[in-house]
Every structure is written in structure tokens, then in C-alpha cells.
N, C-alpha and C positions, 0 to 999 in steps of 0.2 A: 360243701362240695358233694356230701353224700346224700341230699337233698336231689340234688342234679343229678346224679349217676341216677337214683329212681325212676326219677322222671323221665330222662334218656332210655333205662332199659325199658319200659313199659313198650318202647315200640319192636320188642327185642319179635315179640310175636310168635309166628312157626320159623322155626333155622333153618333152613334145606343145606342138606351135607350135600356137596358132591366132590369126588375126584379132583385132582389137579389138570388132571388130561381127561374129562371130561367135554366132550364138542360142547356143551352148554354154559360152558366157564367163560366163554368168550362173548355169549350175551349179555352174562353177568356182568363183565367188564367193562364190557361197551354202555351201559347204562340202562339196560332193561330192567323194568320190575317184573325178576323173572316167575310167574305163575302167581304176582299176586304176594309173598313172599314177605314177613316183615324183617327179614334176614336172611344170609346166605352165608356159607363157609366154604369156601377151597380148601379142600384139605389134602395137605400131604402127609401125613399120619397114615393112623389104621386103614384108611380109607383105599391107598397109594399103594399096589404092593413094590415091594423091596427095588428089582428092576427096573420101576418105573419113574424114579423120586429124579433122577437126574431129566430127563424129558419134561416131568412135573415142574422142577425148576425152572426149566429152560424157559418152557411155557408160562411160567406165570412173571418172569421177566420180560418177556414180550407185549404179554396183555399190558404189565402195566406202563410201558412206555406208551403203547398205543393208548390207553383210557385217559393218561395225562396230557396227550397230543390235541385227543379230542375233545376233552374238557363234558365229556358228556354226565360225568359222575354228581355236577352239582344239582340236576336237577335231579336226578336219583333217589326215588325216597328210600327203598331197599338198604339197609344195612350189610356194607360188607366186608367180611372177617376173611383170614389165611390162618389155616391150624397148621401148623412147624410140625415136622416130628421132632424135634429138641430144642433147646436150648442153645446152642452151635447152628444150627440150619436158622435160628431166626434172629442169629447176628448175620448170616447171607443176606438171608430176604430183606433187613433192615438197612441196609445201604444197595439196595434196588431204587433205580429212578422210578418216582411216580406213587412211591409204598406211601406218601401223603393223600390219598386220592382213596384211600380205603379205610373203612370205619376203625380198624386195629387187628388183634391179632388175637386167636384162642390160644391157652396155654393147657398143653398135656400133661396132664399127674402130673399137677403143681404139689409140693410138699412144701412144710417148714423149712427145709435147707436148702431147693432149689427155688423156693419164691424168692429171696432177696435178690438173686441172679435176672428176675425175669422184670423186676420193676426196676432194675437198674437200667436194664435194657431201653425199658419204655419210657424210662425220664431221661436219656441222653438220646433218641431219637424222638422224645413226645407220642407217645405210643398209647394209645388207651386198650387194656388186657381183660379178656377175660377167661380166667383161671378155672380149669375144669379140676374138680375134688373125688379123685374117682380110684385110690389104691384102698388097701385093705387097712390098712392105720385109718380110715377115718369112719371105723365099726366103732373106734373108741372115743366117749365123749373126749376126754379128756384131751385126745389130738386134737378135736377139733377146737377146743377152746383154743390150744395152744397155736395152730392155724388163724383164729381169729385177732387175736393178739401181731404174730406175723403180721395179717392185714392192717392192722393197724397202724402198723409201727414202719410199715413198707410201701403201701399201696398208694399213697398219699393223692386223690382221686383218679387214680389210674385204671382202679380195677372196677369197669361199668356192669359185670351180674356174676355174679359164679354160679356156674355149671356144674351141676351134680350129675357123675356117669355111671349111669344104671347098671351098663352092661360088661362096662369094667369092673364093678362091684361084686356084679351076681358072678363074673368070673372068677374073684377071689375067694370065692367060697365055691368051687365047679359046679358052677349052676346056670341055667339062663329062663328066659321069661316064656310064661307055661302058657298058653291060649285061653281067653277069655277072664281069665284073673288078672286087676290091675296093680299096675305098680305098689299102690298102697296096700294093698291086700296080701302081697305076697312076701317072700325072705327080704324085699327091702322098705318094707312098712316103716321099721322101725329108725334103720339110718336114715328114709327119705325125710323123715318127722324130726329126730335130734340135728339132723346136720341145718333142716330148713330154718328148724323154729332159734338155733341156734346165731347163723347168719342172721337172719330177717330182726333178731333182737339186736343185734350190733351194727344195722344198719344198712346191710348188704340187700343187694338183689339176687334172686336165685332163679336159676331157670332149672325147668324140670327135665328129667331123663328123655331119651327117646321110645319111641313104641314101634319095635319094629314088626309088626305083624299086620304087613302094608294092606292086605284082605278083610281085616276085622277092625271095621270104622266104628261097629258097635260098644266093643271095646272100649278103643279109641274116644269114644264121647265119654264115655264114664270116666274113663283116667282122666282125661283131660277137666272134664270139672272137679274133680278132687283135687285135681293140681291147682283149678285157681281159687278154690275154696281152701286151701292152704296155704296161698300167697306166691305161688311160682307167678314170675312174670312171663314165661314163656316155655315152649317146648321144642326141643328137637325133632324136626319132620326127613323122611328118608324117601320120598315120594309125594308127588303134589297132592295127590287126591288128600291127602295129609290135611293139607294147607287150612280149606276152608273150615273144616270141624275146629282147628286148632282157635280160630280167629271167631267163627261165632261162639266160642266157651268164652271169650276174652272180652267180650261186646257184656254191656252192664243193663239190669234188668231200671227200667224207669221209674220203678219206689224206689231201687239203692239208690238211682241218682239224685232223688228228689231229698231223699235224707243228707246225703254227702252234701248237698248246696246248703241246707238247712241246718247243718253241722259246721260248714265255717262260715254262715255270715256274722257280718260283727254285729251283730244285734242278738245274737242266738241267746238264749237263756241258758240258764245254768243245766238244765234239765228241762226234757221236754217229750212228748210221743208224738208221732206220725202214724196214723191210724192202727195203735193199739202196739206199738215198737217205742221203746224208752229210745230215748236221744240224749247222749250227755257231751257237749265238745270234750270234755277235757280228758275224755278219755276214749273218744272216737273218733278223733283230727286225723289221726294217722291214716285211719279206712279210709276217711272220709275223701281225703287226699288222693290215697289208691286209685279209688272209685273217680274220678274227676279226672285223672291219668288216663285213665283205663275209657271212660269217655270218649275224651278226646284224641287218640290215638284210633279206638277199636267202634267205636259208636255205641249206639242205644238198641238193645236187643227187640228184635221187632216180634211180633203177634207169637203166639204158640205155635197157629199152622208153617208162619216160615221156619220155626225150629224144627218142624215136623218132615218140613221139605227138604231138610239138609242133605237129602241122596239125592234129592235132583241136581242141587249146586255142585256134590261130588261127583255126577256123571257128566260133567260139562269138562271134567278135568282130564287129562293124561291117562290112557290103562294102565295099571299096576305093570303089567306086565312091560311098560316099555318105560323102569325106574330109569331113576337117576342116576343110582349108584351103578348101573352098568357101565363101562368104563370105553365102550365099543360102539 
């Protein structure tokens, strides 16, 4: 099963957060691949303020009797998620008509003692979750082992990636993310690295933080290959122009591909090179696999000059200036 949640998350791709009463929620509903998008979240969380969660409800019970009416969702390749602000608001939304019609549900500051709550949730309405890891207990290895365990012993293939949240992290220590230094590089280098390598050893999919410094794609490229060069399957995007840097990081260069096919045919030798790179299956099936996911989902990364042209692709997109996150 945790074979297939892999597999499955690799199309997790860019997330685009918006509002619950967001005017663009209603394309997302209706069956649009909105910007391109390998995900999308309604959120009523942080997102939502306070005043608004009753309206946000109202509204995302409408959309989805309307998306199950119109049956538009099967052809949808778009991924799509409702982030709860609790635990209590997503026993509501779970007896909503039509909550079958949406890919599952993100979960906020999942802990050891509110995860058992949230997979019970998901196995008495078949819900597939995914668990964002974002309080200040998870600075400590040892939480996190014991987090991992929980998933183990709870999750039972429900939970398709955990979510590492950056900026609920860098809050727990009063901090937030400084310009032009990436994720990795900065106060969460170190938990982005123990929590990643931790999960991804037991099995999990992890998708990486978001980058909200929607003006600085330069940035943006950098983090974003650190992240897949560390095995995040995805990122969180807060603006389209996001989208396409996130998805060419995620496209595989045509030597990995040629090593990953070379790595599982059954003819493979015990060991081998491809022009001047050792190949060993029995200890390289797992990339190899990645790479063949990541393939198939995101494609084969084309020449240099179009990696070079990546501003032109992001000038085709939305102005920063008219985000998503605007709620008006």
C-alpha cells in the first residue's frame, strides 16, 4: 500500500492554497485544471479568517453538491484536497454530500495524540489524509520517530504524503523566511533534513514547505531543486506564476531516466556503469523507481535553453499582484 501512496503522491506536484471563499474555488470544483496545477487545497484554516469559516462552509457545501451533480471531477487530473481548521469541522465536512468527489483532506498540526482521531475519521468515511507536521515538538528527533510509529500503527494506507509546514515551524521559534536564502539553508535546514530523511526511511512521501516570496522565482528555483534533490515530492505554491518552476524542477533529466530503466530491467547485472556512474539494482531500485514516477507524471526535462527560458513560461502566468490568496 505504501508502494501506491508513492506512486500516487508523485502527482502531488505544485499545491495551490487558496481560501474557501475564494471566486476561483468554484473552477476548481467544477473541474478545471486550475493554472496547470498538480494540486489544489481549499482551505479553511490559516488561510480563512475567523468571520469567515461559517460562509467558507456554506460555500464549499454547495460547490460540492454542484461537482457531484455534474460529474465533471472524473475527468480532472488536478488533485483536490479541503484543509479543516480541526478535527470537529472535519466531522462536518465529512458527512457533506458529494465529499467522495474530492481527492481527501489535509490535516493541521497532526500530533501523536490527535493523529489517532484523524485516521479514524478517514477509515469510517474512507478518506485518504494528508497530515501536515508543522508544531514545535517536531525540532525533536525523537518526536518524530515516535510520530512515525503513530503512522504506522494508524495510518493504515490512508496517509498519501506528509506535509512539512515551514512557516509554522520558523513560527515556533519567532522567526519567518528571510529573502533569497533557501529553505535549506536557513533555521530550517536542519528539521527540513531529520524530519525528510526520517519519513522517506519509513516509507512516507513528504512534500516540501511553501515559498512565499511570490517576486523571487530565483530563489524559488533553487529551493525547489534542493527539495527534489532531497526527495520532496512536491511543494506548496501561493500564486501561479509558482506553478511552472515547481513542475520543471520535478521533470527528470534523460541520463537519470536512462539509468532508472537500466536499474530495473530483469536482465540488469549485479553492477554496472552508464557512461562513467556505477549502477547497482540492489541498492538503487528505490531512485530508480522515483525517477520512472517522476517520468511519468512530470516528463523528461528538455534542452538547457528551455530551462533557461523558464521566465518566459512564468510570464504567460497570472501577475503576482492579482494572487490567489486574495480573498476579494
Amino acid at each position: 500500500m505504501k508502494d501506491l501512496m508513492l506512486e500516487t503522491a508523485q502527482g502531488l506536484g505544485a499545491t495551490l492554497y487558496m481560501p474557501a471563499i475564494n471566486p476561483h474555488a468554484r473552477r476548481v470544483f467544477g473541474g478545471e485544471d486550475l493554472y496547470g496545477a498538480g494540486s489544489v487545497v481549499i482551505c479553511l484554516e490559516d488561510a480563512l479568517h475567523e468571520n469567515d469559516v461559517e460562509r467558507g462552509l456554506a460555500g464549499l457545501r454547495t460547490m460540492l453538491i454542484e461537482r457531484k451533480a455534474a460529474g465533471t471531477h472524473a475527468a480532472q487530473r488536478t488533485m483536490v484536497f479541503i484543509r479543516p481548521r480541526n478535527l470537529a469541522m472535519a466531522h462536518v465536512i465529512a458527512e457533506m454530500d458529494g465529499l467522495e468527489t474530492i481527492s481527501g483532506m489535509i490535516v493541521p498540526k497532526m500530533s501523536v495524540i490527535n493523529g489517532p482521531g484523524w485516521f479514524e475519521l478517514a477509515c469510517d468515511h474512507r478518506l485518504t489524509l494528508m497530515p501536515t507536521f508543522e508544531t514545535a515538538e517536531y525540532f525533536d528527533p525523537g518526536y518524530v520517530a515516535e510520530a512515525v510509529r503513530m503512522l504506522d500503527a494508524q495510518s493504515r494506507g490512508m496517509a498519501l504524503a506528509i506535509r512539512l509546514g515551514g512557516n509554522d515551524l520558523l513560527n515556533a521559534m519567532s522567526l519567518r523566511r528571510a529573502p533569497r536564502i533557501i529553505s535549506h539553508e536557513g533555521p530550517l535546514g536542519f528539521v527540513l533534513g531529520m524530519m525528510g530523511s526520517q519519513l522517506m526511511a519509513a516509507g512516507y512521501a513528504v512534500a516540501a514547505p511553501v515559498f512565499d516570496i511570490i517576486h523571487d522565482t530565483c530563489t524559488l528555483e533553487r529551493e525547489v531543486g534542493m527539495d527534489v534533490l532531497r526527495g520532496f515530492v512536491g511543494k506548496t505554491a501561493i500564486h501561479p506564476c509558482q506553478i511552472p518552476i515547481i513542475h520543471e524542477a520535478l521533470r527528470v533529466s534523460a541520463h537519470d531516466l536512462e539509468m532508472a530503466d537500466a536499474i530495473l530491467d530483469s536482465r540488469a547485472e549485479a553492477v554496472f556503469q552508464i557512461r562513467g556512474v556505477m549502477c547497482e539494482p540492489a541498492t538503487h531500485r528505490g531512485w530508480a523507481r522515483r525517477i520512472q514516477a517522476r517520468a511519468t507524471r512530470w516528463g523528461v526535462a528538455m534542452s538547457a535553453h528551455h530551462e533557461h527560458a523558464q521566465g518566459t513560461v512564468s510570464a504567460a502566468m497570472p501577475r503576482a499582484s492579482a494572487g490567489l490568496l486574495h480573498t476579494a
